[in-house]
Residue, then its C-alpha position, 0 to 999 in steps of 0.5 A: x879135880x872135878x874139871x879134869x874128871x869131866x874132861x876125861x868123860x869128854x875127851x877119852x884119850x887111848x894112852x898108847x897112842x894119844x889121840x881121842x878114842x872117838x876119833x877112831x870111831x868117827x874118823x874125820x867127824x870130829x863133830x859127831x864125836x864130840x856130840x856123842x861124848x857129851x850125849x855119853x857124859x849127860x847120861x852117865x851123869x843122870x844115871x848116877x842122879x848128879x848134877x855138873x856141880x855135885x862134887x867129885x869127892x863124894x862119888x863112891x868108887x862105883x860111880x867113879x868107876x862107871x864115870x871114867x870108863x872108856x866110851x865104846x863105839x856108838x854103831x847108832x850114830x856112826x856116820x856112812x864110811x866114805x863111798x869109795x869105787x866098786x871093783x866091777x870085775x868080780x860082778x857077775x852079771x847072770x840074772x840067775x847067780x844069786x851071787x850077783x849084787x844085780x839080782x837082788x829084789x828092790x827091797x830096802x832091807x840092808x842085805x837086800x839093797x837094790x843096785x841103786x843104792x850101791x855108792x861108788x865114786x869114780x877117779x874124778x874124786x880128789x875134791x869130792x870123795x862122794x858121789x852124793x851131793x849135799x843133803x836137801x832139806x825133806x821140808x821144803x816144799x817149794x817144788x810144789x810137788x805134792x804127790x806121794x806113793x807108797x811105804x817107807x818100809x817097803x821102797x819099791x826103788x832107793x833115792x840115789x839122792x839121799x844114800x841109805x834109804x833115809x829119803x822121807x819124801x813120800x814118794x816111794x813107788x817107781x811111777x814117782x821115781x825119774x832114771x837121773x841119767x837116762x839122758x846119756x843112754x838114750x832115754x826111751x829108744x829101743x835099745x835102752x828099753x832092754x836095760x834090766x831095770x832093776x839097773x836104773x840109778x832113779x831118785x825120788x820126782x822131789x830130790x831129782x828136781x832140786x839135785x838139778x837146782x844145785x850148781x855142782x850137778x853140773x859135772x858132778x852129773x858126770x859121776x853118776x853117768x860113769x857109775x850107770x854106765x858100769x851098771x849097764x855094761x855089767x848086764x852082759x858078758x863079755x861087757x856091753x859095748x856103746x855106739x856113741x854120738x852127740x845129741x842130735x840137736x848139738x850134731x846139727x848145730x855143729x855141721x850147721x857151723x861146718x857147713x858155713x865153713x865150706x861156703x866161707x872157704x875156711x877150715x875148723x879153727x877150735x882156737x877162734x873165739x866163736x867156737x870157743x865161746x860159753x854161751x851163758x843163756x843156753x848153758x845146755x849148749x857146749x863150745x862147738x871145740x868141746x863137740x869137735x872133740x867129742x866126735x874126734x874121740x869117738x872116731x878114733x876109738x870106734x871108728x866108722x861105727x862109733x862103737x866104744x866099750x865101757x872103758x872108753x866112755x868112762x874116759x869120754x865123760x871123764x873128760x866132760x868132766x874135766x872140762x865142766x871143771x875147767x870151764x870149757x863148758x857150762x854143763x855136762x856136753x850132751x852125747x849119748x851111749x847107746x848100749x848094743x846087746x849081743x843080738x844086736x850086734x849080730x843083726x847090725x854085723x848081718x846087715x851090713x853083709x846084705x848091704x854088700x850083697x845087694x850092692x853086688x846084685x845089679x852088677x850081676x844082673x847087668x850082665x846077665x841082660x847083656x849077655x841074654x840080648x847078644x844070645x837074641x841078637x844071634x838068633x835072629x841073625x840065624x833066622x835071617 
């Protein structure tokens, strides 16, 4: 009896249904559950001044009462709910809407969180349901990177490493935080620049570091570029468009393959194994097919310009993804999505149109000499 009565402490089970009650709290984390059902049981028993071998019989009614009662949810330890996409649509990206979850200061109060400490996964997510990787251990100091800034009361960014504010390295202001993605943006050119920063997905300068040690970083990266790409293209209404190209260095070493090609007198084969081929100490480096395809993607959706929106760079890295998966390439291929603002494009649109005038303009000035050197030549024959 005694036996049974503790397992009940342990293992309350709704009656109507016939499963755990704290299952239904902690969903999947059965551990958890069993922890918090035990902490329940150890401090019911302790209030009661009773040991596991004080027999049940002698329990009044009171305490019997107070001992099989139903374990109500623990809202201290639950764990986060599983981070599942953002419907960006509903956003509105006007630095002046209070309404926007993007105008919000960098404070770490929880109704007060900055944009990079927004969780979102992306399609990507059938065996990864979360965009954060595994914890890593706050202790470790083997970065030797000892720098530290700042109050944990008052964060000036969020560590996209660790959700939720629970990033304790001491590194709290932004000079010690890295953008995670700037790469893919490009970094620090002029346009990028003009990125809100407030909309920047940035960890701390220890977690950055050993996000990059860990071997799923190496398409898991892709998520968190898809989920900054949304950011960025959110800034603006209609939504940013991007001119997208292939790092410069992995450009030249392509039209450096092709340029072999037309020497050779040969076409680009993405089926022969040099192009194919993973280069394992230059894993940065992506198969010159990967590369290929990326430039034919982004000639088709964008054309002589190379301007594609939001959507059609999600489906880009999602590729990438797909490939790092399927081991086409080691690591995530290096391209970049250059965010042009609306002025922007106004100013490349103008350009383009004086680059046709001008072009015009020596035509026209030809025939203006010409015709001024036969009017002379007619004169002088008058005068003669």
């Amino acid at each position: 009896m005694d036996v049974m009565r503790l397992e009940n402490i342990l293992n309350a089970v709704d009656d109507r249904e016939g499963k755990p009650l704290l299952l239904d709290v902690y969903g999947r984390r059965s551990d958890l559950a069993a922890q918090a059902a035990r902490q329940d049981a150890a401090e019911t028993l302790l209030q009661l001044g009773l040991s596991l071998d004080t027999p049940m019989k002698t329990w009044s009614p009171a305490q019997r009462a107070r001992a099989c009662r139903p374990l109500p949810p623990n809202d201290s330890i639950m764990p986060s709910p599983p981070h599942r996409i953002t419907d960006l649509s509903a956003v509105t990206a006007e630095s002046g809407d209070s309404s926007s979850e993007f105008t919000l200061s960098p404070s770490t109060a929880v109704d007060d969180a900055p944009p990079s400490s927004v969780t979102n996964t992306t399609d990507h997510d059938d065996d990864e349901p979360d965009l954060f990787l595994p914890p890593t251990d706050d202790d470790d100091d083997n970065d030797h990177d000892h720098e530290t800034a700042g109050d944990p009361t008052n964060r000036e960014f969020n560590c996209w490493a660790v959700p939720h504010s629970r990033c304790m390295t001491g590194q709290y202001t932004l000079p010690l935080s890295r953008k995670m993605v700037s790469d893919y943006f490009g970094r620090n050119k002029a346009g990028t620049r003009r990125v809100q920063p407030r909309r920047w997905i940035r960890a701390c300068r220890k977690h950055y570091q050993r996000q990059s040690y860990q071997d799923s970083w190496r398409w898991h990266k892709g998520r968190v570029v898809i989920r900054q790409l949304q950011l960025i293209a959110a800034q603006q209404q209609p939504p940013l468009t991007f001119r997208v190209a292939l790092k410069s260095s992995e450009e030249k070493r392509l039209e450096r393959y092709k340029g072999g090609l037309v020497d050779a007198g040969r076409l680009f084969d993405r089926h022969r194994e040099e192009v194919t081929r993973l280069d394992e100490e230059k894993p940065d480096q992506a198969p010159l097919a990967v590369l290929q395809d990326i430039k034919e993607f982004v000639r088709q959706r964008g054309g002589e310009a190379a301007c594609l929106g939001a959507a059609d760079c999600e489906e880009l890295v999602g590729r990438a993804i797909d490939w790092v998966k399927g081991k086409k390439c080691l690591r995530l291929p290096l391209f970049e999505m250059m965010p042009l603002f609306a002025d922007e494009e106004g100013a490349e649109k103008e350009k383009k149109t004086k680059k046709k005038k001008t072009k015009a303009t020596p035509a026209a000035g030809k025939k203006r000499k010409a015709g001024s050197a036969g009017a002379g030549s007619a004169a002088k024959r008058v005068m003669a």
